[in-house]
C-alpha positions in Angstrom: 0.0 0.0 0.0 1.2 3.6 -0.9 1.8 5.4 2.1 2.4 9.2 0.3 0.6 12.2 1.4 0.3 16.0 -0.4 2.0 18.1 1.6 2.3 21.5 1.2 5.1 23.6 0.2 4.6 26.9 -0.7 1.5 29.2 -0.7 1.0 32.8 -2.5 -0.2 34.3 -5.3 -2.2 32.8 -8.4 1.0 33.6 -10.2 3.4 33.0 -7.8 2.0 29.4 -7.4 1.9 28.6 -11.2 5.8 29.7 -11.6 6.4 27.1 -8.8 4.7 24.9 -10.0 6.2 25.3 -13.3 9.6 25.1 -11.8 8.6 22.2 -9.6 7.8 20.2 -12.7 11.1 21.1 -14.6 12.7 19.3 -11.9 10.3 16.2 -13.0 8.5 16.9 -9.3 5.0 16.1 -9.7 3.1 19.2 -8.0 -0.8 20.7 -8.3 -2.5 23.8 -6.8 -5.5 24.0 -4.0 -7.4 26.7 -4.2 -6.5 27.9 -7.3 -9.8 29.3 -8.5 -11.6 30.1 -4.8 -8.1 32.0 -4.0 -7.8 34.1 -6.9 -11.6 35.2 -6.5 -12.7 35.4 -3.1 -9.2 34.9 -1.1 -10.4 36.0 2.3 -12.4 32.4 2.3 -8.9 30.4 1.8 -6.7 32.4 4.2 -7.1 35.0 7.0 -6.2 38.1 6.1 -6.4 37.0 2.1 -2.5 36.5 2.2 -1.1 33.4 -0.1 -4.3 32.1 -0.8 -3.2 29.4 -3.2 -1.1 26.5 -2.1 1.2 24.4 -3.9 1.0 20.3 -3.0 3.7 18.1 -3.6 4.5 13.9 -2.9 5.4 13.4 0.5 8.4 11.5 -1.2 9.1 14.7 -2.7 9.2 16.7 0.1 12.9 17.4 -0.1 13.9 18.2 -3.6 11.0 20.4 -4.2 11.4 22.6 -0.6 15.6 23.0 -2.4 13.2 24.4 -5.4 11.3 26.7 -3.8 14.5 28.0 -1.7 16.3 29.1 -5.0 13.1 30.7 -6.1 12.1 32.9 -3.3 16.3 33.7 -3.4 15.8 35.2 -6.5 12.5 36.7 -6.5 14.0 38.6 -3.3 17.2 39.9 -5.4 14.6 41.4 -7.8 12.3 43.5 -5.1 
């Protein structure tokens, strides 16, 4: 029996989501979105303060690589602010 779980690895913006997703999945990391639509509409009913509504879900048995993902991307969104 498969014991894997979605866990959750980053949360944010409709398009801050997609590009990690899109960077996940250049790393062959299987990855999908949670409320994607609800979050881009109405984001004060997917998190207080409608801050990083969308969250990005990844294989428990990807936990690792994709966290080393999402490291070098918030690294170099921060150099551009």
């Amino acid at each position: 029996m498969d014991k894997t779980k979605p866990v959750e690895i980053f949360s944010g913006t409709h398009w801050e989501t997609t590009m990690v997703v899109s960077l996940l999945e250049n790393e062959k990391i299987e990855a999908f979105l949670i409320d994607n639509i609800m979050g881009s509409l109405n984001p004060w009913h997917t998190s207080p303060g409608a801050t990083n509504p969308v969250k990005v879900m990844v294989s428990s048995l990807d936990v690792e690589r994709a966290v080393k993902v999402v490291k070098v991307y918030r690294e170099n969104s921060q150099d551009n602010d």
